[in-house]
VEXMAR-484979 format. One record per residue: residue in one letter; x, y, z of N, C-alpha, C in turn. Coordinates in nm, 2 decimals. Layout:
VEXMAR-484979
+---------+--------+--------+--------+--------+--------+--------+--------+--------+--------+
: residuo :    n.X :    n.Y :    n.Z :   ca.X :   ca.Y :   ca.Z :    c.X :    c.Y :    c.Z :
+---------+--------+--------+--------+--------+--------+--------+--------+--------+--------+
:       a :      X :      Y :      Z :      X :      Y :      Z :      X :      Y :      Z :
...
+---------+--------+--------+--------+--------+--------+--------+--------+--------+--------+
end
This chain:
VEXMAR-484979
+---------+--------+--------+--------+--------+--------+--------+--------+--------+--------+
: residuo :    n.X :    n.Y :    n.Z :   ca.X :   ca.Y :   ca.Z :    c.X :    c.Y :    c.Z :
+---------+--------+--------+--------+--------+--------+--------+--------+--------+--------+
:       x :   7.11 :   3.08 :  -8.41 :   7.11 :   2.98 :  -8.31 :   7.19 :   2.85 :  -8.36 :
:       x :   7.23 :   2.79 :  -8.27 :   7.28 :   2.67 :  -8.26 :   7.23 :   2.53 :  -8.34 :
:       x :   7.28 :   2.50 :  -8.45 :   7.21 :   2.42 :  -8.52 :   7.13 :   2.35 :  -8.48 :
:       x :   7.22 :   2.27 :  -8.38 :   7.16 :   2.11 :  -8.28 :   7.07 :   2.13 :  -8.19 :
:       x :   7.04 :   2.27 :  -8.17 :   6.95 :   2.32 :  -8.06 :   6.81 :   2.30 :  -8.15 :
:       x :   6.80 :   2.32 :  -8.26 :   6.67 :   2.34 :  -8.35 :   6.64 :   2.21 :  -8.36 :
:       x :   6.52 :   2.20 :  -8.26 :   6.51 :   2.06 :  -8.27 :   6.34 :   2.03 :  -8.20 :
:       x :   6.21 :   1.97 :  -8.33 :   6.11 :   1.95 :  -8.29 :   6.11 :   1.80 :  -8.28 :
:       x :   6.11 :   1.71 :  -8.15 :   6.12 :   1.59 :  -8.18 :   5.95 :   1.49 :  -8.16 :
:       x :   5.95 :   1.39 :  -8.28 :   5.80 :   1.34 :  -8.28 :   5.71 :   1.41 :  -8.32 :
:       x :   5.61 :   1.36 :  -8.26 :   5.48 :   1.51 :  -8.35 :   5.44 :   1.61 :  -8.31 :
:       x :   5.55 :   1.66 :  -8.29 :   5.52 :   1.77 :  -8.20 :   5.53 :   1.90 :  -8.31 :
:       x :   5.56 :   1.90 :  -8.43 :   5.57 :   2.03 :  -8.53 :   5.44 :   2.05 :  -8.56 :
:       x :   5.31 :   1.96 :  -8.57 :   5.19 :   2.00 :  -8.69 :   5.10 :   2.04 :  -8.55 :
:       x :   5.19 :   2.01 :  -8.38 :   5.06 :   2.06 :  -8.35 :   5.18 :   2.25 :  -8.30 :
:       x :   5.27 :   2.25 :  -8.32 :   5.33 :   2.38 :  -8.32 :   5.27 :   2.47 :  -8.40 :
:       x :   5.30 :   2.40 :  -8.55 :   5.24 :   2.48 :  -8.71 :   5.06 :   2.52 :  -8.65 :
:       x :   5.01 :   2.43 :  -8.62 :   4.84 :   2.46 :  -8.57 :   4.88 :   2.59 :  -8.48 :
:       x :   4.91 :   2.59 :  -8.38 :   4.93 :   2.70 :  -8.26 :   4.95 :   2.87 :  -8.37 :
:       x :   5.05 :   2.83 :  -8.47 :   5.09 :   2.95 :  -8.54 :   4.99 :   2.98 :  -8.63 :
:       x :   4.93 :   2.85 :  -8.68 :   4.82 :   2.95 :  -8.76 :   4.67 :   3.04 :  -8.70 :
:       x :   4.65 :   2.95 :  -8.60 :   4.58 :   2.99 :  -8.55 :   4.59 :   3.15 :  -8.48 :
:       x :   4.71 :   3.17 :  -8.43 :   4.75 :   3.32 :  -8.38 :   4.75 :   3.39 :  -8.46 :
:       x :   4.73 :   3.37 :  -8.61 :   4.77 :   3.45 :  -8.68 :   4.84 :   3.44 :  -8.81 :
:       x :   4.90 :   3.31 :  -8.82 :   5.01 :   3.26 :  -8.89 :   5.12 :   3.35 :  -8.93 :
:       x :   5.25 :   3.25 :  -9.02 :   5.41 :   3.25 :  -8.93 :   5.47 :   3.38 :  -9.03 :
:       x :   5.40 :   3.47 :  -9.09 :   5.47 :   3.57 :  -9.15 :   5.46 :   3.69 :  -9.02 :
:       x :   5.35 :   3.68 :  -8.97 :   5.31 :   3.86 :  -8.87 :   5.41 :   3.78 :  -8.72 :
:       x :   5.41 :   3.65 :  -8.67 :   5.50 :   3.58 :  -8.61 :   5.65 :   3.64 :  -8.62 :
:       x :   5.73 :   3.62 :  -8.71 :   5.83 :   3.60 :  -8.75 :   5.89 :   3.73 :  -8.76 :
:       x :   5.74 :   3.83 :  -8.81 :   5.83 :   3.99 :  -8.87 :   5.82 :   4.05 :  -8.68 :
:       x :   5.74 :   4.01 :  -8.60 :   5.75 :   4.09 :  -8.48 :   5.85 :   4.10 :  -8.40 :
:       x :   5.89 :   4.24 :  -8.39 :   6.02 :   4.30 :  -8.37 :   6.04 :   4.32 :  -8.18 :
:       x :   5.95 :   4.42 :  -8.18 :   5.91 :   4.48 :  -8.05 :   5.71 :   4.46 :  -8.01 :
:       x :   5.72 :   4.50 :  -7.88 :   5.57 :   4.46 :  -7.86 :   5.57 :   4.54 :  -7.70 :
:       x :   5.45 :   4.68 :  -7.72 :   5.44 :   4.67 :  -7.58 :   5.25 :   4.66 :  -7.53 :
:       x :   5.29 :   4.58 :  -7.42 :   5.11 :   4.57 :  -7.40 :   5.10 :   4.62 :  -7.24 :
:       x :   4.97 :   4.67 :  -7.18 :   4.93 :   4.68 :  -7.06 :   4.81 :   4.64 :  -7.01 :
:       x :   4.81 :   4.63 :  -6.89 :   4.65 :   4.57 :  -6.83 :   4.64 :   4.58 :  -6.71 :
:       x :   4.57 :   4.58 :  -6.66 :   4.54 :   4.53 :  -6.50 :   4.61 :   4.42 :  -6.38 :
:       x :   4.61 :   4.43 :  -6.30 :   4.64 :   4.36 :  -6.19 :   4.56 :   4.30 :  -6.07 :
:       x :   4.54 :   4.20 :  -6.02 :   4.49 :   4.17 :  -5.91 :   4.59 :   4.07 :  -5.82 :
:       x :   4.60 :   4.10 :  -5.67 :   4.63 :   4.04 :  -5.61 :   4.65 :   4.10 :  -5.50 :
:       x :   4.68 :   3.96 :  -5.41 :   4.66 :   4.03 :  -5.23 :   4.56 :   4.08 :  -5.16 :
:       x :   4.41 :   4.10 :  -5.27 :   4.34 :   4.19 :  -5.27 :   4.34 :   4.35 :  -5.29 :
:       x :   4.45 :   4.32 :  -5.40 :   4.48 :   4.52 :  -5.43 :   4.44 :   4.49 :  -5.57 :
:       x :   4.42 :   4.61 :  -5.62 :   4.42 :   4.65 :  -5.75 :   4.54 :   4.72 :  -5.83 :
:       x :   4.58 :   4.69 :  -5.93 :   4.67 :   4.79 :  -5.96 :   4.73 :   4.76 :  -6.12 :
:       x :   4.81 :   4.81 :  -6.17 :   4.82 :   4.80 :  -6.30 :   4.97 :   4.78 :  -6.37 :
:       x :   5.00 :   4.67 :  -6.48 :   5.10 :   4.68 :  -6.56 :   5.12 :   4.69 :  -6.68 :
:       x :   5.27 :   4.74 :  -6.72 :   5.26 :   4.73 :  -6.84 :   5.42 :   4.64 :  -6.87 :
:       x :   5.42 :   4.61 :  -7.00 :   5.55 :   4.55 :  -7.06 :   5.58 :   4.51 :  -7.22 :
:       x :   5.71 :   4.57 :  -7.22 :   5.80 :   4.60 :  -7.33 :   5.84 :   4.48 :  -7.38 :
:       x :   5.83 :   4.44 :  -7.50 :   5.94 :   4.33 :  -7.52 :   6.03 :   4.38 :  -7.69 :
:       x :   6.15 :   4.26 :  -7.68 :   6.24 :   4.32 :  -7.78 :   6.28 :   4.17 :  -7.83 :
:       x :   6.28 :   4.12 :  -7.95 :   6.33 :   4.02 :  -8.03 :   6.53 :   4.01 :  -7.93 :
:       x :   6.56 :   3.90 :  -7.92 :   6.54 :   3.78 :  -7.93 :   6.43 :   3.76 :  -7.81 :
:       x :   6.55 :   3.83 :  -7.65 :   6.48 :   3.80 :  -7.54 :   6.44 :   3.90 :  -7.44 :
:       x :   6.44 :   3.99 :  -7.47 :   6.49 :   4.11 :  -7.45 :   6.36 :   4.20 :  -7.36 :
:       x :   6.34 :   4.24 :  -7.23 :   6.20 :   4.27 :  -7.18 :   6.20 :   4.40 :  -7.06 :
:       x :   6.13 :   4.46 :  -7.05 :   6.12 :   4.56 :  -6.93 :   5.95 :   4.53 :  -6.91 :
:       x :   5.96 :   4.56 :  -6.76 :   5.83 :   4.57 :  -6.68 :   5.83 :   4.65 :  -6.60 :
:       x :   5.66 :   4.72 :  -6.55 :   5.63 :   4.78 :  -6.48 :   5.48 :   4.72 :  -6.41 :
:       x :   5.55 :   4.70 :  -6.29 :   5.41 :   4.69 :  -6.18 :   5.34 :   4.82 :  -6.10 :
:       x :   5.25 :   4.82 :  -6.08 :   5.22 :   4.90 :  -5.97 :   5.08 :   4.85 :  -5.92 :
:       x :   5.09 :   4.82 :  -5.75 :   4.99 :   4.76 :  -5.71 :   5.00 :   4.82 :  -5.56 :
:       x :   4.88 :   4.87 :  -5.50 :   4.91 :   4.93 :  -5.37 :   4.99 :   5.01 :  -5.40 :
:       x :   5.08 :   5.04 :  -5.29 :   5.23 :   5.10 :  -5.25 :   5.31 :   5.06 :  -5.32 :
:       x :   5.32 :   4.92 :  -5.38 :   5.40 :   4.87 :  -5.43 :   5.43 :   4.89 :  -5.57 :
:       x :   5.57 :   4.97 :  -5.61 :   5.57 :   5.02 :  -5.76 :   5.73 :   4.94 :  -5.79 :
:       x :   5.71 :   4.88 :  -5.88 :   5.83 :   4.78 :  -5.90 :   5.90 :   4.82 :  -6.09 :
:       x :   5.95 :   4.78 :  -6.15 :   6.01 :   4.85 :  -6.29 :   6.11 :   4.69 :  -6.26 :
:       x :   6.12 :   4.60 :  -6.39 :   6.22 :   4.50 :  -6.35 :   6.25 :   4.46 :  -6.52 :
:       x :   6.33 :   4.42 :  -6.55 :   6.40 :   4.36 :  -6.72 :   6.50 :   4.31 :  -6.71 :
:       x :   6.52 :   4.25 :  -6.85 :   6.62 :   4.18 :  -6.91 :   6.69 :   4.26 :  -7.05 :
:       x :   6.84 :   4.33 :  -7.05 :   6.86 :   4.37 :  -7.12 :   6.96 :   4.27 :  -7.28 :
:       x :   6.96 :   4.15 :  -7.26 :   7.02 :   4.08 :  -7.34 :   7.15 :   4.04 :  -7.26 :
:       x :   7.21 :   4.09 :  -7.13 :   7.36 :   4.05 :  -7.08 :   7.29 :   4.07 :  -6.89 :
:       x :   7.23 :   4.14 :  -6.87 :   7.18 :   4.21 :  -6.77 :   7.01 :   4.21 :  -6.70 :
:       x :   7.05 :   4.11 :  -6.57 :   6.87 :   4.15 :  -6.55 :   6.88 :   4.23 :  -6.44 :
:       x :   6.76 :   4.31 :  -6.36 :   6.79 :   4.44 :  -6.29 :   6.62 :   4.47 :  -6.26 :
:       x :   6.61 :   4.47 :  -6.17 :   6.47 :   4.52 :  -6.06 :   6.51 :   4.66 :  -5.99 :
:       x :   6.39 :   4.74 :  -6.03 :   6.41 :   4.87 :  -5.98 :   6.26 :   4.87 :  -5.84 :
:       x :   6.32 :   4.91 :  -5.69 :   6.20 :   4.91 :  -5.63 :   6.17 :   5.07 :  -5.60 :
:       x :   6.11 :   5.11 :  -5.65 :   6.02 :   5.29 :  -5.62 :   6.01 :   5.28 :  -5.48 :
:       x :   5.94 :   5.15 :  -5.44 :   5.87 :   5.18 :  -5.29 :   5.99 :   5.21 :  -5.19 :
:       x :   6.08 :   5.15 :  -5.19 :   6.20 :   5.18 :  -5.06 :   6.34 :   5.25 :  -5.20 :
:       x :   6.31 :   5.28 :  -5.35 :   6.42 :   5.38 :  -5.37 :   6.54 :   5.29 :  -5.37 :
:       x :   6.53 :   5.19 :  -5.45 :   6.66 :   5.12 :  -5.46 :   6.64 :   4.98 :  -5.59 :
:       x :   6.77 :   4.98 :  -5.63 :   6.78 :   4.89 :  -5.77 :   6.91 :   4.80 :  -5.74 :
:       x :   6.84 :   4.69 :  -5.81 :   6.94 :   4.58 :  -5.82 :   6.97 :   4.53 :  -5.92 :
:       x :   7.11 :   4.51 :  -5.95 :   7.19 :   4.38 :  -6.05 :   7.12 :   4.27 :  -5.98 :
:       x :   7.05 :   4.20 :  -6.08 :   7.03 :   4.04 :  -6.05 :   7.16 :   3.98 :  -6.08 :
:       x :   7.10 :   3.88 :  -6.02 :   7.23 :   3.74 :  -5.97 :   7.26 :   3.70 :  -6.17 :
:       x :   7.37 :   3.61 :  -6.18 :   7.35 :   3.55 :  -6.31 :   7.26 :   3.42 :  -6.32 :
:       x :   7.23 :   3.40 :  -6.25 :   7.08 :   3.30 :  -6.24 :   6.97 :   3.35 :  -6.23 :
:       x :   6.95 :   3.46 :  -6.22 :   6.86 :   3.54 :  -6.21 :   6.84 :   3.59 :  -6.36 :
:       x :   6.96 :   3.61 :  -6.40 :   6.94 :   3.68 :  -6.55 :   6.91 :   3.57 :  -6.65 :
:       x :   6.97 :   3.47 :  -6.65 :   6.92 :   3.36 :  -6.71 :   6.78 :   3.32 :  -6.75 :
:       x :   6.75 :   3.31 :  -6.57 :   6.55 :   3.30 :  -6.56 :   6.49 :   3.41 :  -6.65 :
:       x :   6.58 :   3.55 :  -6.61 :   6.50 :   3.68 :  -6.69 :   6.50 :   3.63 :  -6.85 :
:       x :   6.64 :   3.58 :  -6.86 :   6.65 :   3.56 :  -7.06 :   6.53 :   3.44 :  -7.11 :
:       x :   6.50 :   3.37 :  -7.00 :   6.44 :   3.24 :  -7.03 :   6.29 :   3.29 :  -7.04 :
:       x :   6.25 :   3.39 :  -6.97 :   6.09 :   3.44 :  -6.96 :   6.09 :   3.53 :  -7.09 :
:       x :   6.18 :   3.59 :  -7.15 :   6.16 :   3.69 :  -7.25 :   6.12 :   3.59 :  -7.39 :
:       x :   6.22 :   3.51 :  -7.40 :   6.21 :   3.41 :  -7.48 :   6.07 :   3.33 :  -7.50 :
:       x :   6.04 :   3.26 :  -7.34 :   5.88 :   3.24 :  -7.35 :   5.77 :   3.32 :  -7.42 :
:       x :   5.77 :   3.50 :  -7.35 :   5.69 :   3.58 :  -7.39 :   5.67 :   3.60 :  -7.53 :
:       x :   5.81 :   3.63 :  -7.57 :   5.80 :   3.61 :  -7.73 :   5.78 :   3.52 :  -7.80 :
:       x :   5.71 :   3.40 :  -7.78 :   5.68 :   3.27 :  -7.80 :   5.78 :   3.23 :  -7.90 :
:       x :   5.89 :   3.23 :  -7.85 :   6.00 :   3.16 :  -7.93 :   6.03 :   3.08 :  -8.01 :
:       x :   5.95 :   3.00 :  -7.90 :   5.99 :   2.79 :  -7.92 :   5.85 :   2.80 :  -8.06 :
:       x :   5.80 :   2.91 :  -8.14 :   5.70 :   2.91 :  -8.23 :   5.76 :   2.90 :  -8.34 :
:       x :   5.85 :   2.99 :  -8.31 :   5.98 :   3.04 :  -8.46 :   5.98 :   2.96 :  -8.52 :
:       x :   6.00 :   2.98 :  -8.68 :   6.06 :   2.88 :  -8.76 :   6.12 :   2.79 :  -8.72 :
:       x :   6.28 :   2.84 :  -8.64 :   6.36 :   2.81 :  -8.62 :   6.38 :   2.78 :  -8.46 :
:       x :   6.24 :   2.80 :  -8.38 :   6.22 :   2.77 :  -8.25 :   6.31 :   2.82 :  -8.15 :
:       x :   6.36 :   2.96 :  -8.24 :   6.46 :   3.06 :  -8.12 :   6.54 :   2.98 :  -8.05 :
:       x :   6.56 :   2.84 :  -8.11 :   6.73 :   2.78 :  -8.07 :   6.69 :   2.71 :  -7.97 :
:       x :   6.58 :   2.68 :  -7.92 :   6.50 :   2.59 :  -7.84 :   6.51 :   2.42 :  -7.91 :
:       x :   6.40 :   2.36 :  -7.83 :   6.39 :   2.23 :  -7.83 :   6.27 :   2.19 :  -7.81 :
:       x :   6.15 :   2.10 :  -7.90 :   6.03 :   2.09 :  -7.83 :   5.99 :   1.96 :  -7.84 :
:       x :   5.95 :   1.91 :  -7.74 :   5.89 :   1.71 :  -7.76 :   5.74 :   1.69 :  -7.74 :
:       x :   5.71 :   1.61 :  -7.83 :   5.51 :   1.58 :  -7.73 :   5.54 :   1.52 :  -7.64 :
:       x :   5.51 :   1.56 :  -7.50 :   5.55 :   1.46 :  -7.40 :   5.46 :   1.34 :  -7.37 :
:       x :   5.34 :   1.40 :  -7.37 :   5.20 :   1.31 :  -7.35 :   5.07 :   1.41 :  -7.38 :
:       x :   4.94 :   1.32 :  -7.39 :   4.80 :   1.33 :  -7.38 :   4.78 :   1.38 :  -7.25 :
:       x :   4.69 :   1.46 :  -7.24 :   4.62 :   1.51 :  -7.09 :   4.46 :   1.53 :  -7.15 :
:       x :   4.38 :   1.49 :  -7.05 :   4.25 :   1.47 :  -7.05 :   4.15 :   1.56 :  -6.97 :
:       x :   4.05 :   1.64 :  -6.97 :   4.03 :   1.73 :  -6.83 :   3.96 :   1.84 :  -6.88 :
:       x :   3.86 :   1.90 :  -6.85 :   3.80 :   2.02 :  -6.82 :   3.72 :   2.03 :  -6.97 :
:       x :   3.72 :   1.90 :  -7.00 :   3.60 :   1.87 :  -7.13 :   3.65 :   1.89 :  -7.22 :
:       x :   3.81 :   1.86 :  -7.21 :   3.88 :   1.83 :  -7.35 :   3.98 :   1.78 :  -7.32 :
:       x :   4.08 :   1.80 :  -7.47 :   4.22 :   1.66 :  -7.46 :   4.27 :   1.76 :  -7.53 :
:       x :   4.44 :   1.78 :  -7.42 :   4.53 :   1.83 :  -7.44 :   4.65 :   1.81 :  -7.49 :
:       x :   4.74 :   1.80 :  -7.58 :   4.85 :   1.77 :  -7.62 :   4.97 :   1.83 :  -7.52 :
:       x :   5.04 :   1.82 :  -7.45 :   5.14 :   1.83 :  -7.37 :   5.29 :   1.84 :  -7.47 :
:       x :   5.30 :   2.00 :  -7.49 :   5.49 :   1.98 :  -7.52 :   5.55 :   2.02 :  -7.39 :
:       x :   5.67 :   1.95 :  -7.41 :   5.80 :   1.98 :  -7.34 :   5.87 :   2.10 :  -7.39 :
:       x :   5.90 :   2.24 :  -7.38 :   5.95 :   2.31 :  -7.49 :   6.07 :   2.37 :  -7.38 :
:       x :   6.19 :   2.33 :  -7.41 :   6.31 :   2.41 :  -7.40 :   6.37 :   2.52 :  -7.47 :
:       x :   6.41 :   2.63 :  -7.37 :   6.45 :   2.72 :  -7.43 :   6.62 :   2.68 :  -7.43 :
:       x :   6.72 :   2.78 :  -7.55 :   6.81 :   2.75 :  -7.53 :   6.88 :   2.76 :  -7.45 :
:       x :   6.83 :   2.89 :  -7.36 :   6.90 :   2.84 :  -7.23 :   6.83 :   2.86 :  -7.11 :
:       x :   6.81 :   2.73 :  -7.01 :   6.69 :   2.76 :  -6.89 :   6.66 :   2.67 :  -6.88 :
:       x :   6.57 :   2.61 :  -6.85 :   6.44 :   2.50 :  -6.79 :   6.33 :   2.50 :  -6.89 :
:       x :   6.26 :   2.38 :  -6.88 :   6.18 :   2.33 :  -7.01 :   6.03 :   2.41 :  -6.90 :
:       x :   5.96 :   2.39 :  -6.98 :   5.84 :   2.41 :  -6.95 :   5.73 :   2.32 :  -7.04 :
:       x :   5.61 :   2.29 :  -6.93 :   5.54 :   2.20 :  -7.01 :   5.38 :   2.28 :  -7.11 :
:       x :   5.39 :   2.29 :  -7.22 :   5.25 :   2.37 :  -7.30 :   5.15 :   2.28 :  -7.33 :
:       x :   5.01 :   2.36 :  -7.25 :   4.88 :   2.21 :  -7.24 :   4.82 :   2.27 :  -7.38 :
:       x :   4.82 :   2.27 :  -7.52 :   4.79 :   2.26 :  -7.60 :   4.62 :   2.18 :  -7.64 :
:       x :   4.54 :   2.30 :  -7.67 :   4.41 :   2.23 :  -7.66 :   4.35 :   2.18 :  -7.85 :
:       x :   4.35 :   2.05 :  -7.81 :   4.31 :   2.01 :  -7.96 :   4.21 :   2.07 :  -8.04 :
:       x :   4.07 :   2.13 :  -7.91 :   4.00 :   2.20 :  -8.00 :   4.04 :   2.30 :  -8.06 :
:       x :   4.10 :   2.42 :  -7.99 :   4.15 :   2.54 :  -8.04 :   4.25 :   2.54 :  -8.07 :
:       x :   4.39 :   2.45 :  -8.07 :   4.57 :   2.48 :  -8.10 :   4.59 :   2.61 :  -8.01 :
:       x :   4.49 :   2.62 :  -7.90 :   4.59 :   2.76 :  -7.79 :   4.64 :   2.70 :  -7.69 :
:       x :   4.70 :   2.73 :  -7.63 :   4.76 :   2.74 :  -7.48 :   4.67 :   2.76 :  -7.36 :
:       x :   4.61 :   2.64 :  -7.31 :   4.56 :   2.63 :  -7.20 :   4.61 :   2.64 :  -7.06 :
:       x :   4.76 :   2.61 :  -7.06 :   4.81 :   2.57 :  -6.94 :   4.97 :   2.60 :  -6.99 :
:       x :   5.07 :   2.64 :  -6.84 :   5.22 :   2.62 :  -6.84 :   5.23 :   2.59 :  -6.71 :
:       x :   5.32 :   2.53 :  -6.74 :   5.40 :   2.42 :  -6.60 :   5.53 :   2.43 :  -6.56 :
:       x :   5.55 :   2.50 :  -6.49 :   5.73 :   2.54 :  -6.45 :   5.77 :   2.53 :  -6.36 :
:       x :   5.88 :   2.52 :  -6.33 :   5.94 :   2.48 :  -6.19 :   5.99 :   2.62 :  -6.11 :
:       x :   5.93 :   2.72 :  -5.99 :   5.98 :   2.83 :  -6.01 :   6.02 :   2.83 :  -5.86 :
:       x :   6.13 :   2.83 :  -5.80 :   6.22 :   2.83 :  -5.66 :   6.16 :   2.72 :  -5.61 :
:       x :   6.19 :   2.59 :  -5.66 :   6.16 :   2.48 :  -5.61 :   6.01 :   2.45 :  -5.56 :
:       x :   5.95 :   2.52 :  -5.67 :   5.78 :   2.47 :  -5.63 :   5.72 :   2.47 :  -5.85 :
:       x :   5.62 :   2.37 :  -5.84 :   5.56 :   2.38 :  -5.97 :   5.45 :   2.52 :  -5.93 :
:       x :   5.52 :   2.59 :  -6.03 :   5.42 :   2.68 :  -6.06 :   5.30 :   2.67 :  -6.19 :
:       x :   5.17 :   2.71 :  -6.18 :   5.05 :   2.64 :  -6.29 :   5.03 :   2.77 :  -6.36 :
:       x :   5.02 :   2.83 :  -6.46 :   5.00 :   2.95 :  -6.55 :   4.88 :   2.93 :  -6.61 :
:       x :   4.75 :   2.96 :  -6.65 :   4.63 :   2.97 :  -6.69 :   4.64 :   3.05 :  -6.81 :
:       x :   4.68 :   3.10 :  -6.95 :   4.63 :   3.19 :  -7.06 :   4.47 :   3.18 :  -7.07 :
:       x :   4.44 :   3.26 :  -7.10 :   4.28 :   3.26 :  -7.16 :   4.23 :   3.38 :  -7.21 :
:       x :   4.13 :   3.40 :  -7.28 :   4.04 :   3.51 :  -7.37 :   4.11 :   3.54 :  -7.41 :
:       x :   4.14 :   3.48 :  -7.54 :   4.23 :   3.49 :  -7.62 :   4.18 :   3.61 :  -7.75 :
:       x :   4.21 :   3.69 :  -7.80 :   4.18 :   3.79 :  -7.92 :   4.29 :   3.82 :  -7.96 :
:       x :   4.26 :   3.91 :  -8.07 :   4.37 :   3.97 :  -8.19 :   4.36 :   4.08 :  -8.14 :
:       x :   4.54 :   4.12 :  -8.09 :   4.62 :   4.23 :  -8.06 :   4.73 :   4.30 :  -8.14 :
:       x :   4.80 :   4.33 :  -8.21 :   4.85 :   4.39 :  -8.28 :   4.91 :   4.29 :  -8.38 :
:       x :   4.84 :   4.24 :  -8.46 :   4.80 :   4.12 :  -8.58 :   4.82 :   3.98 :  -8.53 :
:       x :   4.81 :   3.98 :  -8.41 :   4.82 :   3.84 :  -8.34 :   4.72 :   3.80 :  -8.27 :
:       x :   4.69 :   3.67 :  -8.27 :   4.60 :   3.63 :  -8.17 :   4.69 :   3.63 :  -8.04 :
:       x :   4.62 :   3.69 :  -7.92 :   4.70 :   3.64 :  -7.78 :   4.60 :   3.65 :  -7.66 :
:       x :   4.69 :   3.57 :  -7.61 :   4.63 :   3.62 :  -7.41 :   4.57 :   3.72 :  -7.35 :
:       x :   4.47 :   3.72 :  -7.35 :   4.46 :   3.89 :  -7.28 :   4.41 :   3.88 :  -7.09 :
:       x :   4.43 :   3.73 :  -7.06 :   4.41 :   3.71 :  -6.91 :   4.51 :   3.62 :  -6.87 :
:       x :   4.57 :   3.63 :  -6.77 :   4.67 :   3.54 :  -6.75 :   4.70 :   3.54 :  -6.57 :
:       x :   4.58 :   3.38 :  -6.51 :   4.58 :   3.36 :  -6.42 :   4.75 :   3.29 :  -6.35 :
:       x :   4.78 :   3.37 :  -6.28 :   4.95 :   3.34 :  -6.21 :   4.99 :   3.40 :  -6.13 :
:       x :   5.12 :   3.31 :  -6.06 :   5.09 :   3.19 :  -6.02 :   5.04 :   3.16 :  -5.89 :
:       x :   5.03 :   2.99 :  -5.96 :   4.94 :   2.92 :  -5.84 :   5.09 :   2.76 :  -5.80 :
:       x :   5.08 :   2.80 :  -5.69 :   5.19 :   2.73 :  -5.64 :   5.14 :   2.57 :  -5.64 :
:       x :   5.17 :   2.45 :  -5.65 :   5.16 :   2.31 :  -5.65 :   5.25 :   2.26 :  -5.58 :
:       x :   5.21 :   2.20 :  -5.49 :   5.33 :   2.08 :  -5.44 :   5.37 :   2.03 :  -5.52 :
:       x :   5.53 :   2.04 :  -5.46 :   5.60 :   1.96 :  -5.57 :   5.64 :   1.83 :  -5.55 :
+---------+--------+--------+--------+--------+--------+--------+--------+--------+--------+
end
């Protein structure tokens, strides 16, 4: 990455370093190559189930299936591409599309954690208060995309909250019940999204 891109500004590294030790700390971080996990689904009132692939840097495939609805969608490093089962047809995403895709893989792989913050950018932006604790707020930029904001909880150093801007609406992201998955602490519920006026 880009030298000038590597960049934690303010105090925002000891509460990053916290986040990493807590998962796990930055050796099982750093060596993770590939990663695939699955789980459940709810929405609409259906039930139904996914799974997803990921690949160092940004690199990802998915599979939905909910109802009728069976979807297959990724990012190949140059290429993002949605496959729909239900009507039997696949698409080249837009190059804004692939972007968003490179910018979510990046997230997933908790990039902005790296050493070297996968060529990102991260700021404390402010304090947040709320739900019987005090959050640390980064700004974390990916190298390339839109920043997102991580509600960092002082008790635990996890990820309470993300904040992103998704087709001109804030979208709110919830992580939670957090456990150790293949030598990492992570997410194993992940309330999304919830649309916010913007």
């Amino acid at each position: 990455p880009d030298a000038a891109r590597v960049e934690v500004l303010g105090d925002a590294r000891p509460i990053v370093e916290r986040y990493v030790e807590v998962t796990g700390g930055r050796e099982p971080l750093e060596a993770e190559r590939t990663l695939h996990v699955r789980g459940r689904i709810e929405a609409m009132g259906l039930k139904g189930r996914w799974e997803l692939w990921t690949m160092a840097p940004d690199r990802w495939m998915g599979r939905v299936t909910l109802g009728s609805l069976r979807i297959r969608e990724g990012f190949d490093g140059r290429v993002a591409w949605r496959t729909d089962f239900s009507d039997r047809s696949v698409h080249v995403l837009s190059e804004a599309e692939a972007l968003r895709a490179r910018e979510e893989g990046w997230f997933m792989r908790d990039g902005w954690a790296l050493a070297d913050l996968g060529g990102g950018t991260i700021r404390h932006a402010s304090t947040s208060f709320g739900s019987g604790g005090t959050y640390d707020v980064l700004e974390v930029t990916p190298p390339a995309g839109h920043p997102r904001k991580l509600f960092m909880s002082r008790k635990t150093g996890l990820v309470t909250r993300v904040i992103r801007e998704v087709d001109q609406h804030t979208a709110a992201e919830h992580p939670g019940a957090w456990r150790r998955l293949a030598g990492r602490k992570r997410a194993t519920l992940l309330e999304t999204p919830v649309l916010v006026p913007g």
